[in-house]
GUNURO-795051 format. One record per residue: residue in three letters; residue number from 0; z, y, x of N, C-alpha, C in turn. Coordinates in pm, 1 decimal. Layout:
residues N
<ALA, NUM, <Z, Y, X>, <Z, Y, X>, <Z, Y, X>>
...
end
This chain:
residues 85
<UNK, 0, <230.4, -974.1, -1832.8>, <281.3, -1106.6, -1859.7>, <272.1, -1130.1, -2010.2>>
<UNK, 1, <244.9, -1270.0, -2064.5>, <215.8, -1274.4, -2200.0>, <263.3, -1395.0, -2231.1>>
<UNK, 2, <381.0, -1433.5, -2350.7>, <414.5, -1522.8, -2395.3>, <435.2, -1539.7, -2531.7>>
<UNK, 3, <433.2, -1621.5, -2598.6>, <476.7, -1635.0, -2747.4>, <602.0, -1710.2, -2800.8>>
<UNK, 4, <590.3, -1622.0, -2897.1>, <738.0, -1650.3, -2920.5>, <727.4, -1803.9, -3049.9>>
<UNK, 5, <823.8, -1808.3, -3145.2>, <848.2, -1936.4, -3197.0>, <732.2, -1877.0, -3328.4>>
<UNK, 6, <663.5, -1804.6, -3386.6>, <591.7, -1783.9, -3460.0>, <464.1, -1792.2, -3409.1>>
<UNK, 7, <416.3, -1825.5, -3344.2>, <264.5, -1821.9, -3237.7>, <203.0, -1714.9, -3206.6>>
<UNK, 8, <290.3, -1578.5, -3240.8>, <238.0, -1423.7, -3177.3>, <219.7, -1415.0, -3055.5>>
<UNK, 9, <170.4, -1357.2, -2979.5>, <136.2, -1292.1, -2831.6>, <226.1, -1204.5, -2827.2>>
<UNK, 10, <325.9, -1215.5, -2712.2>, <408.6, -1128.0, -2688.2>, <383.6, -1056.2, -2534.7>>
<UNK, 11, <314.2, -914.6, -2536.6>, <302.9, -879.6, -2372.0>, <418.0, -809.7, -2344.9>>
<UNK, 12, <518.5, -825.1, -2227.3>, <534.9, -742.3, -2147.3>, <540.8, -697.6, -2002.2>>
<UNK, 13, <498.1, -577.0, -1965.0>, <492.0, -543.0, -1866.8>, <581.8, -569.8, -1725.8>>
<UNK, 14, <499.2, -611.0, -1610.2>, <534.2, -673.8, -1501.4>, <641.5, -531.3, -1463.0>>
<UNK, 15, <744.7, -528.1, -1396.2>, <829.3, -396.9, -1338.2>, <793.9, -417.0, -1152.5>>
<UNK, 16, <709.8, -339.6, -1152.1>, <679.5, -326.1, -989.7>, <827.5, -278.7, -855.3>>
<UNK, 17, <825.4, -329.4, -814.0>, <949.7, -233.1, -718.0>, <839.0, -187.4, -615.6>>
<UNK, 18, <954.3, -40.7, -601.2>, <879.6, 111.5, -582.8>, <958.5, 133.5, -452.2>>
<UNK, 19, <960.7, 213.4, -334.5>, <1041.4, 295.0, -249.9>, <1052.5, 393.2, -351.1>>
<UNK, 20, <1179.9, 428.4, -311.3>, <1270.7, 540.8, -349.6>, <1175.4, 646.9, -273.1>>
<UNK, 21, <1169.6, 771.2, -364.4>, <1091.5, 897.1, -289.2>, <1139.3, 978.7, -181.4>>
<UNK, 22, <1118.8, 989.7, -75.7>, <1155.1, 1059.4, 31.2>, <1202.8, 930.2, 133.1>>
<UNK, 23, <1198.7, 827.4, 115.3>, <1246.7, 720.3, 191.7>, <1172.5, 650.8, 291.6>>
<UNK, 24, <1199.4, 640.1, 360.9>, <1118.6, 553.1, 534.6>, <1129.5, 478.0, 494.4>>
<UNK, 25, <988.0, 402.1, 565.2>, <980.4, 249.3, 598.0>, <1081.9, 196.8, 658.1>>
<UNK, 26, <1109.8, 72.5, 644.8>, <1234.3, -7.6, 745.5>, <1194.4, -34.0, 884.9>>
<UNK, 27, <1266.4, -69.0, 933.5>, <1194.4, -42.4, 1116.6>, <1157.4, -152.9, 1139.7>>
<UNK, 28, <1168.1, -272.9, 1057.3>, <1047.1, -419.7, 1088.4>, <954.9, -399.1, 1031.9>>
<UNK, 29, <876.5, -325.3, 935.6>, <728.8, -271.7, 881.5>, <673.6, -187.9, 924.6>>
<UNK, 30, <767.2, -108.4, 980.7>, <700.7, 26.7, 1086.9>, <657.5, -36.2, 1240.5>>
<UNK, 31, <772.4, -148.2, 1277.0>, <710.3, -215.3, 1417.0>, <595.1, -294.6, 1396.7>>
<UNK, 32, <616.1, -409.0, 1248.3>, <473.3, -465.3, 1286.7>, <336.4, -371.9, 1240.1>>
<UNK, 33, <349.6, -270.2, 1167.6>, <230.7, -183.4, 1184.2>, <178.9, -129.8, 1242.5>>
<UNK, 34, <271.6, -84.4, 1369.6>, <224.2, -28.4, 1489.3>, <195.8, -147.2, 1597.4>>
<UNK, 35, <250.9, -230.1, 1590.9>, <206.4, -341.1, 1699.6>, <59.2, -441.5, 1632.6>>
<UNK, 36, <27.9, -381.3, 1499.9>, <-114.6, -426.9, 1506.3>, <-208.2, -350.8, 1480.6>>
<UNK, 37, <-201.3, -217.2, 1494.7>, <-251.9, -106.8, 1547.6>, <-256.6, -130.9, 1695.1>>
<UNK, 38, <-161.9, -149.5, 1765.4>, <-190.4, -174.5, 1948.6>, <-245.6, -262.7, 1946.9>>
<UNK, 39, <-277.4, -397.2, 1927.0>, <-330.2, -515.7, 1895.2>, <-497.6, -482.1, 1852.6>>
<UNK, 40, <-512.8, -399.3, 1797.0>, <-675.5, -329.3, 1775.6>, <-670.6, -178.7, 1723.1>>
<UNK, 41, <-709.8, -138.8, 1882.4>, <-681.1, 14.4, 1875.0>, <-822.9, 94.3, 1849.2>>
<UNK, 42, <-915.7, 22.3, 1816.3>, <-1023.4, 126.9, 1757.4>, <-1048.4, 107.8, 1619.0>>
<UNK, 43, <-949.2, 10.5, 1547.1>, <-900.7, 38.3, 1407.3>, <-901.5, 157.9, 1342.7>>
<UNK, 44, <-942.2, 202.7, 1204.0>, <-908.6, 305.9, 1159.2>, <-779.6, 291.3, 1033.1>>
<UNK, 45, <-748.3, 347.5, 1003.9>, <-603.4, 330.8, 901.6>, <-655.8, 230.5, 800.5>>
<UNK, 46, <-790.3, 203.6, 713.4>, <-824.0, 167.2, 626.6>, <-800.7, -18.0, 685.2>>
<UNK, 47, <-865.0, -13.7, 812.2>, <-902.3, -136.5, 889.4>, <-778.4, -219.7, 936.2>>
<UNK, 48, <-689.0, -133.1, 984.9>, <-530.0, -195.4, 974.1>, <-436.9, -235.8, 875.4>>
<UNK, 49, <-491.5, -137.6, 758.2>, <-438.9, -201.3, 640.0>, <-500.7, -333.5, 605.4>>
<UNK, 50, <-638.8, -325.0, 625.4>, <-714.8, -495.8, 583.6>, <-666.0, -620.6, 641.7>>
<UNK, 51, <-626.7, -566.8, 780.4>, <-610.5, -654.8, 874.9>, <-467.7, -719.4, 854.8>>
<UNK, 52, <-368.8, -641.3, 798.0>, <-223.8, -690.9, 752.7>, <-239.1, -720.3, 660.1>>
<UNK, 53, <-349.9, -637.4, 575.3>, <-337.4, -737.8, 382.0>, <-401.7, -880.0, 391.0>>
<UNK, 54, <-568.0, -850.9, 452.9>, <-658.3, -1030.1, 415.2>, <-603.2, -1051.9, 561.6>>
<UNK, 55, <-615.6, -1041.1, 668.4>, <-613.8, -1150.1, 732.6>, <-480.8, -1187.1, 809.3>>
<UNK, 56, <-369.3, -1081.4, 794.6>, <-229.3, -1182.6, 840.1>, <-133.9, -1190.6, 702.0>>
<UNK, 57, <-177.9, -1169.1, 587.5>, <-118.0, -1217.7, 457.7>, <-37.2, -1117.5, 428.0>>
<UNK, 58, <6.3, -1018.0, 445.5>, <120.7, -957.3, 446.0>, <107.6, -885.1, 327.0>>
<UNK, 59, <126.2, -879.3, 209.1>, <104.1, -805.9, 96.9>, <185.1, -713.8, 25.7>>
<UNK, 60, <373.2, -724.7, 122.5>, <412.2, -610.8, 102.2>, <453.2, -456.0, 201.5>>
<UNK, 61, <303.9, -459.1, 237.9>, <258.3, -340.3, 305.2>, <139.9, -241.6, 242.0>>
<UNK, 62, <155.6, -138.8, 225.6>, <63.7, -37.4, 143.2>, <26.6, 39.1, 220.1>>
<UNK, 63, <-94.7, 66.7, 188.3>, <-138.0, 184.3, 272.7>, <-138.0, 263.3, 278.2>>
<UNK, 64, <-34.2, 354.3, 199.4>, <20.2, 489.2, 195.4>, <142.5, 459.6, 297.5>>
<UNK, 65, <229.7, 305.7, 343.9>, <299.6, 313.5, 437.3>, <208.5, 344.2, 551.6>>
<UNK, 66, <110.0, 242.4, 547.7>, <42.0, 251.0, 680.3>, <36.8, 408.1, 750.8>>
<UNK, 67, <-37.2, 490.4, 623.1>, <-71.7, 618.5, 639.2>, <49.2, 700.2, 744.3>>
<UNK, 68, <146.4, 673.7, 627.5>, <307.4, 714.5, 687.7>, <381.0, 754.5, 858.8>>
<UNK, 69, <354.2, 560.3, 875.5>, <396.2, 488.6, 1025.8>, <293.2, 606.0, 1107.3>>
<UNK, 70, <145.9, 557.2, 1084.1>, <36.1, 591.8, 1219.5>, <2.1, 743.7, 1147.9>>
<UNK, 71, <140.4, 796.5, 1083.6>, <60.0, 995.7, 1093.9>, <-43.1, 1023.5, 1079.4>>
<UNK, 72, <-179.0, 931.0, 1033.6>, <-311.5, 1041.9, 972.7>, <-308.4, 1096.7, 839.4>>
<UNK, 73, <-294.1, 1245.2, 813.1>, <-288.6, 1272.6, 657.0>, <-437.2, 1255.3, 608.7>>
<UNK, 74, <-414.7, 1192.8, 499.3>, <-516.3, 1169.6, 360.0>, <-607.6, 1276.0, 351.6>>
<UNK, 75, <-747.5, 1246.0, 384.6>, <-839.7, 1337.4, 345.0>, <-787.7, 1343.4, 212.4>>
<UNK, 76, <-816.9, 1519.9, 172.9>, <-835.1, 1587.2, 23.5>, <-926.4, 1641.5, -10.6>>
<UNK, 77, <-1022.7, 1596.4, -69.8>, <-1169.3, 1653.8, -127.5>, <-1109.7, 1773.6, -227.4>>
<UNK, 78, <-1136.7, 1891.5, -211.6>, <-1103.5, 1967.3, -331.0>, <-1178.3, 1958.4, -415.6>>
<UNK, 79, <-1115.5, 1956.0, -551.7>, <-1141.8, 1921.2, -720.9>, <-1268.6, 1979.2, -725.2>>
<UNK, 80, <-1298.3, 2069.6, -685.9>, <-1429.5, 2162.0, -768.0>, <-1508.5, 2174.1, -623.7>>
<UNK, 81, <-1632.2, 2107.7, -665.9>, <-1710.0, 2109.1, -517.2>, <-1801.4, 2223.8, -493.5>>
<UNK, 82, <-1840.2, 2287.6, -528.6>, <-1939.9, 2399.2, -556.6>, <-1841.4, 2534.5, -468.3>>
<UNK, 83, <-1724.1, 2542.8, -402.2>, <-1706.0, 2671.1, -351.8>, <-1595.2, 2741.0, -470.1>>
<UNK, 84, <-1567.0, 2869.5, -422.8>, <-1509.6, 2966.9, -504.8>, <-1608.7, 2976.0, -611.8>>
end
């Protein structure tokens, strides 16, 4: 965010995002509609359900680390060093 003050400087400061608290569940109306549009298109993959709640039913405070969460697939992990031991 950027405003100026009474001298014509640029003043930025930073937007404060709200976060879940760590170790904390989803609420049980974000966990139902994620799973009921997962049933709604069940050959979705996690990436595709997230699209489908972000662009096309608007919903923008849903993340896809909840998504991940709700529908239990853990996060592929490429290990750091690709070459082996």
């Amino acid at each position: 965010m950027v405003y100026s003050d009474n001298s014509g400087r640029r003043i930025r400061r930073r937007v404060k995002r709200r976060r879940q608290p760590a170790g904390s569940k989803p609420d049980e109306a974000k966990t139902r509609y994620i799973r009921q549009v997962a049933e709604d298109n069940p050959r979705f993959t996690l990436e595709e359900v997230h699209a489908e709640i972000y662009y096309n039913r608007g919903r923008h405070d849903i993340s896809k680390d909840m998504v991940r969460k709700v529908l239990g697939e853990p996060r592929l992990r490429l290990p750091r060093w690709p070459f082996g031991r």
